[in-house]
Structure formats: C-alpha cells, structure tokens
N, C-alpha and C positions, 0 to 999 in steps of 0.2 A: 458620609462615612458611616458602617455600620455599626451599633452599639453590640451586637451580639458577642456573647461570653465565648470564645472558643478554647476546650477545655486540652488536655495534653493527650496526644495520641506520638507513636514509636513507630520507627520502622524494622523489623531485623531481615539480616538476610543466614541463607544458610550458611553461611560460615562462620557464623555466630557474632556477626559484628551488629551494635545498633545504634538507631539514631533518632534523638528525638526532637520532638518538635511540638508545633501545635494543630488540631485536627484543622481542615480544610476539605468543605465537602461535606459530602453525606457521615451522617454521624454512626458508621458502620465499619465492618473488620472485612481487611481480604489478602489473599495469597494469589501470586503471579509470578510471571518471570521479569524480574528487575532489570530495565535496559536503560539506554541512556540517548538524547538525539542533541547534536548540535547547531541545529536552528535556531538563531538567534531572534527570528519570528516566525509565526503561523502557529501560535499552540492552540487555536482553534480548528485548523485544518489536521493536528497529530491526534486531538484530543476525539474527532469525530473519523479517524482514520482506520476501514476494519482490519488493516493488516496488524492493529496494534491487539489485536481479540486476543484475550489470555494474558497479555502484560499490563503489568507496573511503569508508568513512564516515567523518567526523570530529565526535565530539561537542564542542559548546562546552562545557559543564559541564566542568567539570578533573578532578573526580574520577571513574571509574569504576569499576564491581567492587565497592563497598564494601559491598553487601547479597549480593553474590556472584552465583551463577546456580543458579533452581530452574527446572526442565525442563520443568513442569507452565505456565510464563509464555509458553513458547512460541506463537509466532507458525504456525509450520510445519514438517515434520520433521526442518529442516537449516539452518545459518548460511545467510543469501542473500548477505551482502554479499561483494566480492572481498577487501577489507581494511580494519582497524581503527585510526584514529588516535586515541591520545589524549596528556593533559596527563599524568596520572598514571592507575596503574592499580596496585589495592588487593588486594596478596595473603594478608591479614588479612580477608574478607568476615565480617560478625556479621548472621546472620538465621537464628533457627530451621531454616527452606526451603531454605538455602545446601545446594548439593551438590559446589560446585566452584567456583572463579576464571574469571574471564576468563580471563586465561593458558591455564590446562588447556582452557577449554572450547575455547577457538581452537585450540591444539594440537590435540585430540583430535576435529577437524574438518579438519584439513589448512590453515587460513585464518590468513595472516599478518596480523599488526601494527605499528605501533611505536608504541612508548612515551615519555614526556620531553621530546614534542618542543611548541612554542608553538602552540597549537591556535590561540590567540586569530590570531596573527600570519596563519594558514592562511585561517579565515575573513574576514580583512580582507580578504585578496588577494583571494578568493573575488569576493567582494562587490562591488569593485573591477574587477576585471580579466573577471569573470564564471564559470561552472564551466568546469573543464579536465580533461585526462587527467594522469594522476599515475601514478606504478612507486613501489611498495616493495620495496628489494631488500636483502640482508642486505650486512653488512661498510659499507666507505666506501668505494669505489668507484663515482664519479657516471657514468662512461663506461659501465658495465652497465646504471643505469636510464635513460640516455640511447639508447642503443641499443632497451632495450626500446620505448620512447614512440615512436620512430620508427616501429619494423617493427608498431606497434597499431594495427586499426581506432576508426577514429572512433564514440564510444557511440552517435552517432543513428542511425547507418546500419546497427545490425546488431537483428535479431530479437530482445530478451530474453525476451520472453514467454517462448517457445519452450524457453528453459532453465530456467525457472521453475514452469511449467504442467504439471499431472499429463496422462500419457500414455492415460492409460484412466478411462475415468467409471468413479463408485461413488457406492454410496449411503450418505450419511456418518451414522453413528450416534454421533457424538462421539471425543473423542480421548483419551480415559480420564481427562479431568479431572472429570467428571462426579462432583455429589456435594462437589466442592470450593468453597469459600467463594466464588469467583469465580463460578462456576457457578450457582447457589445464590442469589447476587445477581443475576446476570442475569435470572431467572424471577423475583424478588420485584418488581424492577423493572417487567420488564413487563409485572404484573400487575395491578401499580398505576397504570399508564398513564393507564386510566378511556376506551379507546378499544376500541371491541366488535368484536375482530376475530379470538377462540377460537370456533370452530365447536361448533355440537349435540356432543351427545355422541353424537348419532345418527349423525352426518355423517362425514366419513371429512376425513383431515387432507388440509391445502392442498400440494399439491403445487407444490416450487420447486423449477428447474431453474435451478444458478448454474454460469455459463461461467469457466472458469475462467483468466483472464492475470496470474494473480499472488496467488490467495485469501487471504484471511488468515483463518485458526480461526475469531477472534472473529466472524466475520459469518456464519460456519455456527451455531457458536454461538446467536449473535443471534435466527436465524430458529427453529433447534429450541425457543428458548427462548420462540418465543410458538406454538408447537404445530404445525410445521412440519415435514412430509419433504420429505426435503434429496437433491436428486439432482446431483454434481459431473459436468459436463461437461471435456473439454481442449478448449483453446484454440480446436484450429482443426475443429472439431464444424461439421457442417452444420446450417443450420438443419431441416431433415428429423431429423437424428438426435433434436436436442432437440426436435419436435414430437411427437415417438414416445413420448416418456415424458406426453406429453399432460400437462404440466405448466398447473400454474391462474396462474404467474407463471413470471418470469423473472429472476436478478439475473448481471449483469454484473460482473466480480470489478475491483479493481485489479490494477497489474503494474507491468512498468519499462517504460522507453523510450516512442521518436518513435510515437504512433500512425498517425503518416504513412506509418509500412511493415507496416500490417495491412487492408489492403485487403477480404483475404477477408470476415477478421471484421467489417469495416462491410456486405460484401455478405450476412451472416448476419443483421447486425442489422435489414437494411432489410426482407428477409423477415418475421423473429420479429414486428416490428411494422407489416409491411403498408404501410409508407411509400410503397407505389409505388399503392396503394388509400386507398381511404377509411378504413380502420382496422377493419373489420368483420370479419378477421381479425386482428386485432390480439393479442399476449398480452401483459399488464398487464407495462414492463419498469421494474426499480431500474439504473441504470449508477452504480457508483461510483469515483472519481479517474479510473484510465483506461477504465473501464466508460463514464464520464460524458463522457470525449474520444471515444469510439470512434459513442457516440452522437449526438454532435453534429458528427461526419463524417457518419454516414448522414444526418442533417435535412438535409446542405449545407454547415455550417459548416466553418469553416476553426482550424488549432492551431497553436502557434508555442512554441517555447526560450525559457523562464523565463530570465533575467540570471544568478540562481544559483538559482533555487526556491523551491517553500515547503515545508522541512521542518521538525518542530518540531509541537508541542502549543498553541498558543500564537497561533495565529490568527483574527481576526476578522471574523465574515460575519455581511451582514444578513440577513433572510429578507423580502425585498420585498415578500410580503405581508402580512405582517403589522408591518412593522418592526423588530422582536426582534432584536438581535446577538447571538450564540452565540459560543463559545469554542469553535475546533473544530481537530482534528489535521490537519496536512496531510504529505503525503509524495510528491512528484511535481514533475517539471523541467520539462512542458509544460504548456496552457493555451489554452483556449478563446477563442479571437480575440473580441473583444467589438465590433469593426467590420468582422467579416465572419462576422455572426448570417443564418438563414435567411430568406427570405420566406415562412414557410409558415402558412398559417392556423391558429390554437390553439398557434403557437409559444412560448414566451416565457419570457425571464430572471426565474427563481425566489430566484435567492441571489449575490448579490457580495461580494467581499474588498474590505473599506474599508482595508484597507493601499494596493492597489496598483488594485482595480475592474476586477480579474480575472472573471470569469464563473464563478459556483460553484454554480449548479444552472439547472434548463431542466425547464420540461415539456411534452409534447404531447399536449392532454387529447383531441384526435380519436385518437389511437396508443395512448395508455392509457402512454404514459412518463412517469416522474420521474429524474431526474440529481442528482447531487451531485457534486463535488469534492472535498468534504474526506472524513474517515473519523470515523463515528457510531459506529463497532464501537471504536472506540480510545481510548473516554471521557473525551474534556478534559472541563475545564468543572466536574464530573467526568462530567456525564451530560447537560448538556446539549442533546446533536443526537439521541440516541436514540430520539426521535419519528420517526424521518424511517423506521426500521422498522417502526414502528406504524401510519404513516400507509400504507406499501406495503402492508401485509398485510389493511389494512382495505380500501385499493382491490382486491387480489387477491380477498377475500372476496366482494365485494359484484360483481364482473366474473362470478365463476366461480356465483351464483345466477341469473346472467339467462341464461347458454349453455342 
C-alpha cells in the first residue's frame, strides 16, 4: 500500500455543479469534455483509447485499479484521455500482469484525477443536463476551475484528431504483444471463422492501408491477425499518398470529436472510393465509429451531438440483414443522422442501435464500402462483431483477384 499524502483536488462542471474528492494522478489542473462509460472492466483499454482525446473520463463501475495496470492491455502508446474520475480507486491491485496502479500510471503520464467523488451523481447529471465541459483542479478552490471553464474552447469546435493521430505512416508489425495469449487468440479466432479469406501461399498478403484518426492496436491487430500488411496512414494523408502504397483495401480508423471539422478527410474519402464516379475505381473501404461518420459525410449524409453518447460495452445493434443483435462496444459523442441518409443508389442502412435507432452501419456495394459504428476490435459480447473483419477482408480478397 502506498504511503503517499494525496491532497484535495475538485471537479466542476459548466453548470456550475461540484465535486470533490482527493487528487489521483498527476499533481496538475485540466478542462475537458466530461463523459461517462459503463464498462464495468477495461479502464486500461478506455484510459489508453485516442477516441477519448480532449475528454474527462468517468467510469460508472466504483471500483477501479483493482487488477492494477499491465502495459501490454494497452490501446496506444500513451493515456488519451485529459482526466480520470472515479468512485474509488485500488492501490492494493492482485493480478499476476499488475505492473503498477492507477495512481502511478496517471502520475507517470503527467494526467490528472480525482478520486472519492459520487460518480453515480456525475452520470445522472450527464444524462440529464447532457455532456459538458468540466476542470479538475487541485486544492478547493472553485474560482480556479471556474476561471479555467471559461477561458476553454468548446470540445466540437476544435481538431482532436490532430492530437491523437500519428504524424508519419509506418508499416505496423505489431506492438510487441505478439506471442501473448491475447494475441494468440485473436489468430485461433479467426481462424475458425470458416470464411476463405487467407490467400495462396503462392500469393503475396493483402495489402491494408488504415488512415489513421484515432487507431486503436486492436484493429491492427485484428487485420495482421488474419494475414494482413498493415500500412498506418496520418490523418490528414492525401488520397494520392494512400493510392501509392497501392493498397487491395482500406480501413478508416476511429478518433474523437465533431466530424463536421474534417472536411479534408471526407474530400480524401470521396476520392479513395470514386463517389464522384461510378465506383470503377473504387478501393474496398471499412470506416469504423468515426471512420464510419466521416464516411457518411462523403455519401451526403449528415451527423449530429449525441445527448451524452454511447460509451460502454454494452450495447445493442441489430444487423438488418440478417436480424441478429450483437452486443457491441461503443465509444463516440456523434452520430449519423438517420433523417438526413443519402439518395444514392446501392446506398443503405446495415446496422441500428435498438436503444435509441442511431444508424450503426451503411454500405455502398457500387463503392465497395462497409461502415460500422461500434468497435469489433473491443470484443463485447465477447466476440460477437468480429465478423465484420472477416467479412472486409473476404471482400478485399475477392476485389483485389478481378484488378
């Protein structure tokens, strides 16, 4: 158990409510957009996740830390989120893997927390009053995060990609988890698929080119895992750049924030898939969460501010063709307008959330695109959506025999 003094740090949000608690984390102040996820585990996976870039997290589960933090769970090379709220936080972790606390790992990341404070109470407002901008600042003094909340931009309005998204493509050869039980399962997996989409062994591997606004490991992962090289794109990559690696597919990454302020990128998307043609150049694309907003700007479509979002493990979508509900992860604050869908021939809604009848997939089989919403690399369910890579890599396979 740690002996260290952990002094009083506040949370407020803009509507002038606050909550205090004690610091946790880095011994510093910061403003975000206050959201909330109801995963009752993975806070290593939310806490290293870039879609979370620009927010405040708050889990609902009370307890955190209690299996501690192994490195190897990691999402991406760095905390994304600006800061951690919880109910309680466990500096006794018990798990073989443990390499450190919550605490330290936040400390030893520069990223503030606090602790002790009514999470439940945080989420109602949430829910209620809808997502807001929040300061965590140390000590009790409300007039400091007051001040801060003022002089802050508003989360829609600024680029997070941009702070999330690798600055120079590379070609990912995994992240030295390889060989590890997760690892290891991802290939028994989708091996056992039973869908034929591992090329000859004469043939040379399918080349994916995935743009990066937010990637997450797992879906590098995912693709190496069914016999894939993997080429990382940044963000704001031309579509020329990514035709030069002459890629047999395309996957569109998650990220944070309004896709309303990535214009370029819907003008890269409309290229990649030939949307302004008949699709004869087309390259087979996967858009996933904001993958899947970004390409349903370039169809036309229009996206709008979630009330508070859907984050959480815990969500259910039906697969309109088939009927099947899936248990699927979501992590994302906007949303695909579902009355202001494209006119466009071969357009059409693939997947919906029977919570609220959000739009959670699209395809357009003249362009060679598939969309999702949720996250398949994040295994609710446990494995549920999983197909949805097998099903791209079978269409990549089967695209890239007829060129």
């Amino acid at each position: 158990m740690s002996n260290e003094v952990r002094g009083p740090a506040l949370l407020a949000l803009s509507d002038g409510s606050v909550f205090r608690g004690k610091r946790l984390g880095a011994e510093t102040d910061t403003v975000g957009l206050v959201v909330f996820n109801t995963s009752m585990t993975g806070y290593e996976e939310m806490l290293t996740d870039p879609s979370y870039g620009g927010q405040i997290l708050v889990p609902t589960y009370p307890l955190i830390g209690n299996y501690g933090i192994n490195l190897r769970d990691a999402e991406s090379r760095q905390i994304q989120v600006k800061g951690f709220v919880v109910r309680s936080d466990c500096d006794e972790p018990s798990h073989p893997l443990s390499e450190m606390t919550v605490h330290q790992y936040l400390s030893q990341n520069g990223i503030p927390g606090i602790s002790g404070v009514d999470t439940r109470a945080i989420t109602k407002r949430i829910r209620s009053t809808g997502v807001m901008m929040g300061a965590i600042v140390q000590g009790e003094d409300v007039e400091n995060a007051d001040a801060a909340l003022q002089s802050a931009e508003w989360y829609g309005d600024q680029n997070w990609v941009d702070a999330v998204a690798t600055k120079e493509e590379f070609e990912w050869h995994g992240d030295g988890t390889s060989g590890t039980r997760p690892a290891e399962e991802l290939i028994v997996r989708s091996n056992r698929a039973g869908v034929d989409y591992p090329l000859d062994a004469v043939e040379r591997p399918l080349r994916i080119a995935v743009v990066d606004f937010g990637v997450k490991w797992n879906i590098l992962r995912s693709m190496m895992a069914r016999k894939c090289q993997v080429k990382v794109f940044p963000a704001d990559a031309t579509a020329a750049e990514v035709k030069a690696y002459q890629p047999d597919g395309v996957v569109l990454s998650p990220g944070p924030g309004d896709p309303a302020v990535l214009d370029n990128q819907v003008d890269t998307v409309i290229e990649l898939s030939d949307l302004e043609g008949d699709g004869t150049n087309a390259i087979p694309t996967l858009g996933i969460c904001l993958g899947h907003q970004i390409v349903a700007r370039a169809l036309g479509a229009d996206t709008f501010m979630l009330h508070f979002g859907h984050r959480g493990g815990n969500q259910p979508v039906q697969d309109l063709r088939t009927g099947r509900v899936y248990v699927t992860a979501h992590n994302h604050g906007y949303a695909v307008d579902p009355d202001k869908l494209p006119k466009r021939p071969g357009v059409r809604v693939t997947h919906v959330n029977l919570n609220d009848n959000t739009v959670e997939g699209l395809v357009d089989e003249d362009h060679g695109i598939m969309t999702i919403q949720f996250h398949s690399e994040a295994s609710p369910g446990p494995h549920d959506s999983e197909s949805i890579f097998d099903q791209f890599v079978a269409a990549v396979k089967k695209h890239s025999k007829t060129k």
